[in-house]
C-alpha positions in Angstrom: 0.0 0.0 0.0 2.4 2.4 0.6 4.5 1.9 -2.2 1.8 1.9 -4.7 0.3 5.1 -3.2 1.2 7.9 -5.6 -0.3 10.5 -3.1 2.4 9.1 -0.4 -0.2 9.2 1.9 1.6 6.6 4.1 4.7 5.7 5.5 7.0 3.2 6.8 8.4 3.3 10.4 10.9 0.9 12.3 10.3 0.5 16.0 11.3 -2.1 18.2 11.9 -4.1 15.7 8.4 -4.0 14.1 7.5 -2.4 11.1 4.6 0.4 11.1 3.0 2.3 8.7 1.5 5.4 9.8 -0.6 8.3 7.6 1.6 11.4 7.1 -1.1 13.7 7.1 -4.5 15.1 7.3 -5.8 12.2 9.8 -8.5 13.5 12.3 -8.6 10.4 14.2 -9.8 12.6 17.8 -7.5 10.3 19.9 -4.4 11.5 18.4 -2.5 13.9 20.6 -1.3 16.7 18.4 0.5 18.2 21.1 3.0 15.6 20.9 3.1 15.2 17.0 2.9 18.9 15.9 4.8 22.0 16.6 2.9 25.2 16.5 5.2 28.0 14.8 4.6 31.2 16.7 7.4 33.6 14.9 8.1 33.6 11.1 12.1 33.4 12.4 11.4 29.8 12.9 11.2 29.1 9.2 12.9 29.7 6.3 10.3 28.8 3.9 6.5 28.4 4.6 4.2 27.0 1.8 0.7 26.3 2.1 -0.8 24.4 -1.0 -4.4 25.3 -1.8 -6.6 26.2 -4.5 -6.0 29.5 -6.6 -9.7 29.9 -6.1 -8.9 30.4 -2.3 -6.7 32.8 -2.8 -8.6 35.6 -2.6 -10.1 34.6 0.7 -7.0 33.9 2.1 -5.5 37.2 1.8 -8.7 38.6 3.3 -9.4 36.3 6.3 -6.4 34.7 6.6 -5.6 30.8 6.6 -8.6 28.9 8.6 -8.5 25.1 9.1 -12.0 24.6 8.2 -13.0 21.7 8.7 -9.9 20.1 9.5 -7.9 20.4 13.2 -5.0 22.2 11.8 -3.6 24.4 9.0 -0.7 22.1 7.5 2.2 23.7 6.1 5.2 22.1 4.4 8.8 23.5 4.9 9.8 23.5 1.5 8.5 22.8 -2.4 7.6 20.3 -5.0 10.7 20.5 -6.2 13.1 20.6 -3.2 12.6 16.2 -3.5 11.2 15.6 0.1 7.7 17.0 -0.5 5.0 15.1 -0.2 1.5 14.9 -1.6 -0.7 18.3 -0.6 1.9 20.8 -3.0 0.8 19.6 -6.0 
């Protein structure tokens, strides 16, 4: 599965021994503990680059409001682009 998933919506992780695969994003599972998973940014010194992928259609909207996680928990970012190689799927 996550080999043949062109979206690389999956990984694989070693631990103990075992082999896991885990979702690398956008899971809303509600007994997932963000805290310990994510790292809220709170100055734009604590990244270089800071890309959002979206819609050109939101756009507009965005400049306006500002980014909103709608119906999702979070706003997800990615710390670099398509073509930078370690992307994943969400910039495209």
């Amino acid at each position: 599965a996550v080999r043949k998933d062109n979206k690389q919506r999956f990984s694989l992780l070693e631990e103990n021994g075992e082999l896991l695969i885990r979702a690398n994003q956008g899971h809303t599972v509600m007994t997932v503990e963000s805290e310990r998973l994510l790292k809220q940014i709170l100055s734009a010194d604590e990244m270089i680059v800071c890309v959002h992928g979206t819609y050109k259609r939101n756009l507009e909207s965005i400049l306006e409001l500002g980014l909103k996680h709608m119906k999702r928990l979070h706003v997800h970012f990615s710390s670099g682009l398509l073509t930078d190689g370690e992307v994943i799927s969400g910039m495209g």
